[in-house]
C-alpha positions as CSV (number, residue, x, y, z in Angstrom):
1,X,-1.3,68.2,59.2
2,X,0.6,71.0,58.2
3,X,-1.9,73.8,56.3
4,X,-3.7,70.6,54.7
5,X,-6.5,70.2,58.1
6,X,-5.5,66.3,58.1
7,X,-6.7,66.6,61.8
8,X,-10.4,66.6,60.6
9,X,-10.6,62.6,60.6
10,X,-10.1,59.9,57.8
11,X,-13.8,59.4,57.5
12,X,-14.3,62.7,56.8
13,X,-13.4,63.8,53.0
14,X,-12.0,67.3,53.2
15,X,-13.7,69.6,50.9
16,X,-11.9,72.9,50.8
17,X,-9.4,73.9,49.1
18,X,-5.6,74.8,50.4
19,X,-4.3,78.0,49.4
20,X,-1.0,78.3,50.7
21,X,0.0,81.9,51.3
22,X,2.6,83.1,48.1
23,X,4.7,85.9,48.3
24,X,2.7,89.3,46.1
25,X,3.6,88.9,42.7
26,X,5.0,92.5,42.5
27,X,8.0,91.4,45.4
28,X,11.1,89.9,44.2
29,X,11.7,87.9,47.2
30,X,10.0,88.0,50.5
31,X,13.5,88.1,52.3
32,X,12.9,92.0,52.8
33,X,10.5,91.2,55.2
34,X,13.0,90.8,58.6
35,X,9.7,88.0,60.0
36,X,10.5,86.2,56.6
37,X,11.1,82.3,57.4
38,X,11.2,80.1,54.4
39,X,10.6,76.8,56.2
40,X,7.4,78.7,57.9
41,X,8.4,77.0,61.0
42,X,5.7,79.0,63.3
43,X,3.5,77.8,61.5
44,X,4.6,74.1,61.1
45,X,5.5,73.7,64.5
46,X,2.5,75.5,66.3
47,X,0.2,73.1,63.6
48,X,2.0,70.1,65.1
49,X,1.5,70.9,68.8
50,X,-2.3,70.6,68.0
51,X,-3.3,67.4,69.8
52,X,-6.2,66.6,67.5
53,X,-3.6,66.1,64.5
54,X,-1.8,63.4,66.6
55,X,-5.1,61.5,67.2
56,X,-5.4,61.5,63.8
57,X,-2.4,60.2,62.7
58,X,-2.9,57.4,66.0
59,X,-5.8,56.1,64.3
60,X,-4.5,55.6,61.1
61,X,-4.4,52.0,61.2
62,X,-2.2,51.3,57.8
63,X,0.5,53.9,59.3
64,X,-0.1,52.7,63.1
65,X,0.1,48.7,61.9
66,X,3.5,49.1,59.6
67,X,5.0,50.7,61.9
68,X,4.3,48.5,64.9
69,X,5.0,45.7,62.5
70,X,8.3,46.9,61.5
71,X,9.4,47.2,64.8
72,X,8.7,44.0,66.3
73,X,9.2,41.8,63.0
74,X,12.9,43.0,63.6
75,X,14.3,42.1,67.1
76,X,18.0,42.1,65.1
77,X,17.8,45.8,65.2
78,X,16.6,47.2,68.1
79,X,17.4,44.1,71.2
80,X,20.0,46.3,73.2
81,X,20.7,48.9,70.3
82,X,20.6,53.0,70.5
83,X,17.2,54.1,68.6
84,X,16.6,58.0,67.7
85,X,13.3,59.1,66.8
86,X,13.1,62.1,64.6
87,X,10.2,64.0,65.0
88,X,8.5,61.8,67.9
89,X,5.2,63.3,68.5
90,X,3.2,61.9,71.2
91,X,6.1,59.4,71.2
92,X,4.2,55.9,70.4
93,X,7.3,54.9,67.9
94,X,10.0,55.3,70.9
95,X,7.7,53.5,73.4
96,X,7.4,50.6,70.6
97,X,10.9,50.4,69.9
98,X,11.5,50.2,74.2
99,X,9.3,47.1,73.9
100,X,11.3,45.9,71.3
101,X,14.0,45.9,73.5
102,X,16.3,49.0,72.8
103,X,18.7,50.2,75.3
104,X,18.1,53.5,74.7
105,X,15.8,55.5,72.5
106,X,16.2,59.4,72.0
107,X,12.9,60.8,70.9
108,X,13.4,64.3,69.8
109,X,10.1,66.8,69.4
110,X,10.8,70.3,68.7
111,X,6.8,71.4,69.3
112,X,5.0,71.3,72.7
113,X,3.2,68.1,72.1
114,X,6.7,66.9,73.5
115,X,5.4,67.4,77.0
116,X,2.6,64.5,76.5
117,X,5.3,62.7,75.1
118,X,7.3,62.7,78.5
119,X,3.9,62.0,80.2
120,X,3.4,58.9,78.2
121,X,6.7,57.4,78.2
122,X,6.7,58.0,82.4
123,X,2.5,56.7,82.5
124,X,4.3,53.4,80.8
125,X,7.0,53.0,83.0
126,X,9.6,53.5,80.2
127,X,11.7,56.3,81.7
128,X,14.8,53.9,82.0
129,X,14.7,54.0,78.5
130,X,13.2,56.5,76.4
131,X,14.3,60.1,76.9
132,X,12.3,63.1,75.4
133,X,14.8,66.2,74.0
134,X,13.0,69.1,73.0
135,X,14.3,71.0,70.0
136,X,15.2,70.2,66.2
137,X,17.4,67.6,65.7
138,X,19.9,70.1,64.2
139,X,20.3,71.8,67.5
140,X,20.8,69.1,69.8
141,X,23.5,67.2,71.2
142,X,23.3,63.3,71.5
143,X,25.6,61.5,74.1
144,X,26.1,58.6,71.6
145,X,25.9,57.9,68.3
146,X,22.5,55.5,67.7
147,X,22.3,52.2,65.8
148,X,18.8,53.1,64.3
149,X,17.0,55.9,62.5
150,X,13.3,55.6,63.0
151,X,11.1,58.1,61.5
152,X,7.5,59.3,60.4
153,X,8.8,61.6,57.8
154,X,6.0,61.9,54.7
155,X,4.0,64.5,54.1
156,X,1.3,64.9,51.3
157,X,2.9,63.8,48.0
158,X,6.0,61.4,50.2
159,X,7.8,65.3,50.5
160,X,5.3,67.8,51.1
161,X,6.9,69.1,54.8
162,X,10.3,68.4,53.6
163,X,10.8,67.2,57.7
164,X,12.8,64.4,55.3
165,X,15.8,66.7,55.3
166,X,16.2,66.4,59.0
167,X,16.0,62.7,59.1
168,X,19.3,62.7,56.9
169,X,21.0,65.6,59.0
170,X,20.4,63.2,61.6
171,X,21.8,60.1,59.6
172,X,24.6,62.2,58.4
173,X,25.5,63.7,61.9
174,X,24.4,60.6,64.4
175,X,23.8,57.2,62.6
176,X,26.4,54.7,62.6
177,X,28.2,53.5,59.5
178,X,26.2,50.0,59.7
179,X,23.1,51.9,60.8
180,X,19.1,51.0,59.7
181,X,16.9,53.6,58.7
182,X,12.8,53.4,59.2
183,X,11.7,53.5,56.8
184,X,14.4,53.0,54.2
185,X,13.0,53.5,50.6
186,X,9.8,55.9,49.8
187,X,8.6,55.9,46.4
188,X,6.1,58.3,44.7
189,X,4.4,58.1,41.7
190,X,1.2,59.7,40.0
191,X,-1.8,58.3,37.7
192,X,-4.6,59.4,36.1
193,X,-7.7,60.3,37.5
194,X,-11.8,60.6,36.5
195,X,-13.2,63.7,39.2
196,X,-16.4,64.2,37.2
197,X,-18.4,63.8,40.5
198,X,-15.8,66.3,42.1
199,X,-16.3,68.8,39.4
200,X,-20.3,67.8,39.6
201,X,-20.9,68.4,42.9
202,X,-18.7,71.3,43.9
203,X,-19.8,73.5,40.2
204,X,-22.6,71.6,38.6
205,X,-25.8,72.9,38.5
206,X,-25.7,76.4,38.5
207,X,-28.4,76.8,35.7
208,X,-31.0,77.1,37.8
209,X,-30.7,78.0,41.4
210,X,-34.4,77.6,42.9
211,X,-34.8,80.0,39.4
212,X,-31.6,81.9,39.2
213,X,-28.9,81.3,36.4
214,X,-25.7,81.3,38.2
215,X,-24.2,79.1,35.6
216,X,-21.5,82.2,35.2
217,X,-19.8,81.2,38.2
218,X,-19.0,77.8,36.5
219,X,-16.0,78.2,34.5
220,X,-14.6,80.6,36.8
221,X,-15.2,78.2,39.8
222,X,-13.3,75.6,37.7
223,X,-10.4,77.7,37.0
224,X,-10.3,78.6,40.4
225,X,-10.6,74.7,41.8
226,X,-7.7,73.8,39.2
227,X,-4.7,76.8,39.8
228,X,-3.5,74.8,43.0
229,X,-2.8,70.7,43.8
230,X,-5.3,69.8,46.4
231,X,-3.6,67.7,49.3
232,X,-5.3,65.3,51.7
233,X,-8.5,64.3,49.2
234,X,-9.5,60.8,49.0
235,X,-9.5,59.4,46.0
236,X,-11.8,56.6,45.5
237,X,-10.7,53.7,43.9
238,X,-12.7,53.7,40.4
239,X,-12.0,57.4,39.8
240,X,-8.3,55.6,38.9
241,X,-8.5,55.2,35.4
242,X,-4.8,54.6,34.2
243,X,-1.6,53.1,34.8
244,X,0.8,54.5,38.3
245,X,4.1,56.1,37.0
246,X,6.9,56.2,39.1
247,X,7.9,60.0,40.0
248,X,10.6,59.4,42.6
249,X,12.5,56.7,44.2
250,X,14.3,57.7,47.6
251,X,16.8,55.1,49.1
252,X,17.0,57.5,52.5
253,X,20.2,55.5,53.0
254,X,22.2,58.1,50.5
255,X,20.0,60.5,49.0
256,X,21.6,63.7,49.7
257,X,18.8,66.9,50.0
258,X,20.0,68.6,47.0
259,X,19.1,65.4,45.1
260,X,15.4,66.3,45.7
261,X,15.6,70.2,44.7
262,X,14.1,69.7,41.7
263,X,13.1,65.8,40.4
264,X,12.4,65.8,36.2
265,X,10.8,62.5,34.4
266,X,8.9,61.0,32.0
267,X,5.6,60.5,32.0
268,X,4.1,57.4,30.5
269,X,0.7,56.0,31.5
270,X,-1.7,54.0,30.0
271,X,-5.7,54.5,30.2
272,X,-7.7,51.3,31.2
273,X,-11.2,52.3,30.3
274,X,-13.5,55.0,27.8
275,X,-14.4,58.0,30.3
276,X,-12.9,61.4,30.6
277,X,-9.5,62.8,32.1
278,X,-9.4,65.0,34.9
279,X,-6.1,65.2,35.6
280,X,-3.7,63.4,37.8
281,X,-3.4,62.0,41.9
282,X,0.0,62.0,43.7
283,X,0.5,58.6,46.4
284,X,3.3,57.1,47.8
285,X,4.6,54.1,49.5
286,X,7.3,53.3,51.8
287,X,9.3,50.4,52.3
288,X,10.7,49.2,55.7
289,X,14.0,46.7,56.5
290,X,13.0,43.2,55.4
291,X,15.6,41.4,57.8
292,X,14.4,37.3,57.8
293,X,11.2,38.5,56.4
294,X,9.8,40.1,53.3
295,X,9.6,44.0,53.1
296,X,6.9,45.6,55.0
297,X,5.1,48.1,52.8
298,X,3.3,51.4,53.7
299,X,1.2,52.0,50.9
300,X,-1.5,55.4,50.1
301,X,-2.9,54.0,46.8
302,X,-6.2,54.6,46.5
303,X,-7.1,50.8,46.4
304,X,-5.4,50.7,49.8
305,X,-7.1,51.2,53.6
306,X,-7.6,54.8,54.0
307,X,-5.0,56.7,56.1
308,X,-4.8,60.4,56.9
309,X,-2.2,61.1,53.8
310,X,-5.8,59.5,51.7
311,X,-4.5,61.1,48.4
312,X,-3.2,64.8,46.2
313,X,-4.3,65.7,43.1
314,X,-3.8,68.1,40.1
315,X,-7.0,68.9,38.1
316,X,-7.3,70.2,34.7
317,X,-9.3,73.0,34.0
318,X,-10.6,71.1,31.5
319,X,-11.3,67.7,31.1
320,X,-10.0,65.2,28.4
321,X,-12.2,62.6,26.4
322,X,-9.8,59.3,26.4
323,X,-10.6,55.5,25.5
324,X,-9.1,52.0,26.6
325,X,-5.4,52.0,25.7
326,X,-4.9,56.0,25.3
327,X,-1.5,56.6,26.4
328,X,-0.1,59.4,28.3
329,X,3.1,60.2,27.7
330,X,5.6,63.2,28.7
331,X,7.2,64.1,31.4
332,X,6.7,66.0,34.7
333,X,9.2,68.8,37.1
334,X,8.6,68.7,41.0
335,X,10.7,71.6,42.1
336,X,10.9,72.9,45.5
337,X,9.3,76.0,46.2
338,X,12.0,78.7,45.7
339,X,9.9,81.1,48.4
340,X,8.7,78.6,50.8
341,X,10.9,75.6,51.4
342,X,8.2,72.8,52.7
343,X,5.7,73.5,49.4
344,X,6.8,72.1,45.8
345,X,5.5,73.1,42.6
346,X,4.2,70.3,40.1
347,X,4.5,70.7,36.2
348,X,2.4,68.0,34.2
349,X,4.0,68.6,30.4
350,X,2.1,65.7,27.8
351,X,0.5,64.5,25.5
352,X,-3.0,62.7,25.6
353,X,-4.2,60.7,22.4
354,X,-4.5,63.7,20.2
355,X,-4.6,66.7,22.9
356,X,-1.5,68.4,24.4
357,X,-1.7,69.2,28.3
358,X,0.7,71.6,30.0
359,X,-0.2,72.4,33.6
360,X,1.7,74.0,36.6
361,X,0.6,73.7,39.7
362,X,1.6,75.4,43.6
363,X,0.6,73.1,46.8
């Protein structure tokens, strides 16, 4: 939700374009300015108390149906155990894991939306049970230490938000030694991507505008469409025209948030059919405990159900010719913005057949 307008509905395919706001080129650092927050969290948290975001993300059936699934496929972990829920929302992930038989769940919210969370837990006769603490997790006391960490952590590209470095303040701080995490692994990874029809519809046919050449705003409409990533766009399944490669693989069990500062590798994909290359899409997938079971999987490729992450991608000012079998290969930097903390920058560094591509990008 936060500066992307995921609230908008997963039928509807968000057009514009994010800008998020960068500090003027000619300051240094924006820390002269005393309102200056790096983590922007006004902004975030004010986003978050908007209640059409929340209905959103409830009617996201992939993300609603792992979850649920996660819970109640693993009694072992929360019959009679201590459950805190980072980042709780409207609270429908502490109510489950009540049904699944926790003792306790604490369901921390640091926006407003945390009063309809107290609301629903009392309308469903779970006040026994599930307790609402308003504040960030790094300001709040628990009475106990809790046998599970359950969380709805990803943003756009698995770290967009970076709300992942409070679910491991909290693991650090409040999760037992023989503690589960929910999820437990997220992986992200990128692959190549045909947006003719993008390109087409939002910059083609400027020739002749009921008799007016505006064909001159073309290139400079393109440039403009390509300087930033573009989070929360669907990305329909035959504009994939490559190979996934993995980016980042987080085992939330031990990564530590310095570990995800700055994230460097290779990048080697392979093209699967003769059109053109438009750049690149960003999805991720995370992995809950298996227990007796097999892993349940939370998955935003773009042959998967749509939910309201749908997709990110990194467009090239200029397209790329490529056939069957054209590798990609070199490597790619995702660095946390050094101004504001919950944006990364991308850096796309390869070579394609016979062209070179070198690309940065701000989200």
């Amino acid at each position: 939700g936060f500066f992307n307008g995921a609230g908008g509905g997963m039928e509807h395919e968000q057009e514009q374009v994010q800008q998020p706001v960068l500090p003027p080129r000619d300051v240094q650092s924006p820390a002269v300015d005393p309102a200056y927050d790096p983590w922007e969290d006004k902004k975030y948290f004010d986003e978050y108390a908007k209640l059409d975001i929340h209905c959103d993300m409830l009617h996201d059936a992939s993300r609603m149906d792992t979850y649920y699934n996660a819970i109640m496929q693993n009694p072992q972990d929360f019959k009679d155990k201590v459950v805190l829920d980072v980042g709780c929302g409207t609270g429908v992930l502490a109510c489950w894991c009540a049904l699944a038989g926790a003792r306790k769940v604490y369901a921390v919210e640091a926006c407003s939306v945390a009063d309809q969370a107290e609301m629903i837990v009392l309308r469903n006769g779970l006040t026994s049970k599930v307790e609402i603490l308003r504040g960030r997790i790094e300001t709040l006391v628990l009475p106990e230490k809790v046998d599970v960490i359950i969380s709805e952590w990803m943003g756009s590209f698995l770290l967009f938000e970076s709300m992942l470095e409070s679910v491991l303040w909290a693991r650090d701080h409040w999760l037992k030694e023989d503690g589960k995490l929910y999820p437990e692994i997220g992986r992200l990874y990128v692959l190549p991507i045909c947006f003719d029809q993008f390109f087409e519809k939002k910059v083609g046919n400027l020739h002749d505008v009921r008799g007016i050449n505006m064909s001159i705003l073309g290139p400079l409409a393109r440039k403009e469409l390509t300087t930033w990533g573009i989070r929360g766009r669907k990305v329909k399944k035959e504009c994939v025209i490559g190979t996934s490669q993995l980016v980042r693989e987080v085992d939330v069990r031990v990564v530590q948030p310095q570990d995800l500062l700055k994230i460097l590798t290779p990048l080697k994909c392979t093209i699967t059919e003769d059109t053109n290359l438009s750049g690149f899409a960003a999805w991720f997938e995370v992995i809950f405990p298996a227990g007796t079971g097999k892993p349940i999987v939370l998955s935003t490729h773009p042959s998967q159900p749509l939910t309201h992450w749908r997709q990110d991608v990194f467009l090239l000012e200029t397209s790329v010719a490529v056939h069957k079998d054209t590798a990609i290969s070199g490597c790619l930097k995702m660095t946390q913005n050094a101004y504001w903390k919950r944006h990364f920058d991308f850096e796309f560094s390869c070579t394609v057949g016979q062209h070179e591509v070198h690309k940065i990008f701000s989200t």
